[in-house]
Each structure stands twice: as structure tokens, then as C-alpha cells.
C-alpha positions in Angstrom: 7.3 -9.5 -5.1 9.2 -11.2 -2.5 11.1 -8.3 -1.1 13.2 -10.4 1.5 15.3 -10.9 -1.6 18.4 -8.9 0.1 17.3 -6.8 2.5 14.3 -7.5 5.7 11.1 -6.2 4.6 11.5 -4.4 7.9 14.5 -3.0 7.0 13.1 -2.0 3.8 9.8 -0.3 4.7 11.8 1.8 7.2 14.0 2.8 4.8 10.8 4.1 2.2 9.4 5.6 5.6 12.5 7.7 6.5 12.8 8.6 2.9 9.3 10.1 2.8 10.3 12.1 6.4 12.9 13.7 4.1 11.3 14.2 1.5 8.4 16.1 3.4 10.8 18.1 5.4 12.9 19.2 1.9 9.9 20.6 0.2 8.7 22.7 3.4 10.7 25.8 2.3 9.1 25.7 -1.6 5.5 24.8 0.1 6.1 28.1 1.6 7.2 29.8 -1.1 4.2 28.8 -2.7 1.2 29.4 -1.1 2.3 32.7 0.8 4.9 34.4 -2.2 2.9 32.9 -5.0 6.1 31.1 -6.3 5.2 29.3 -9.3 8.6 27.4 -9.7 8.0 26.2 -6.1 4.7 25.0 -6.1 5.9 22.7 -9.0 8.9 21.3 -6.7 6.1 20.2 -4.2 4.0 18.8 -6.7 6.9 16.8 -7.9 8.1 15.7 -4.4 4.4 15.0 -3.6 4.6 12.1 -6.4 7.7 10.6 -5.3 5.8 10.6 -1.9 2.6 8.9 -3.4 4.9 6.1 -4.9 6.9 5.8 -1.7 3.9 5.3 0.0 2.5 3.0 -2.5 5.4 1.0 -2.5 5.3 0.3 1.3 1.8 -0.2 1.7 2.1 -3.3 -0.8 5.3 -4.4 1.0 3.9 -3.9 4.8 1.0 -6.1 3.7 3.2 -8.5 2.2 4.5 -8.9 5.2 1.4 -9.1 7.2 0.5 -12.0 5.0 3.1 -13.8 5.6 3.0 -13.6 9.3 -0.6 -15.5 8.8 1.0 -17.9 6.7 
């Protein structure tokens, strides 16, 4: 995947990054709800953020090597 397309892969990976950031930050109230009121509801939220996380992640791991191989190129 050639993610230079229409955006820097800089640009791009920053942007995943800052989304994780915001992601982590939204669920801290249901993690807390969770594991110290026992909120069921909650701890699926997190679990569900927590995936969306994984594939962020995911996502710019392949891109920030992507990168790094081109840079050897």
C-alpha cells in the first residue's frame, strides 16, 4: 500500500497516533466505571475502544515500516 497516495505517510501516522491519544483518554471514565463500580456496560465500551486501538496500531505499524523501507531504498 503506497500510503503517499494523498496525504505524507508522516502526516498520516500522526494522525492514527493522535487518534489513539483520544481514544485512550475517552474510555478512561468507563475503565473506571468498570473495574472499581463493576459496570458491565462500561467494561464493554473499553473493550470496543481497545479494538479500534489494536487496528490503529496495526495500521501504523505497517505504514511506519513502509516508510522506513523506503528511506533504505
Amino acid at each position: 500500500m503506497d500510503c503517499l497516495a494523498h496525504l505524507s505517510c508522516k502526516t498520516i501516522i500522526m494522525e492514527k497516533f493522535n487518534q489513539i491519544k483520544e481514544l485512550v483518554a475517552s474510555i478512561e471514565a468507563d475503565a473506571e466505571k468498570f473495574y472499581n463500580g463493576g459496570n458491565s456496560a462500561a467494561g464493554t465500551r473499553v473493550r470496543k475502544a481497545l479494538q479500534e486501538i489494536k487496528g490503529l496500531a496495526s495500521d501504523a505499524r505497517k505504514e511506519i515500516t513502509e516508510l522506513k523501507n523506503k528511506g533504505k531504498e
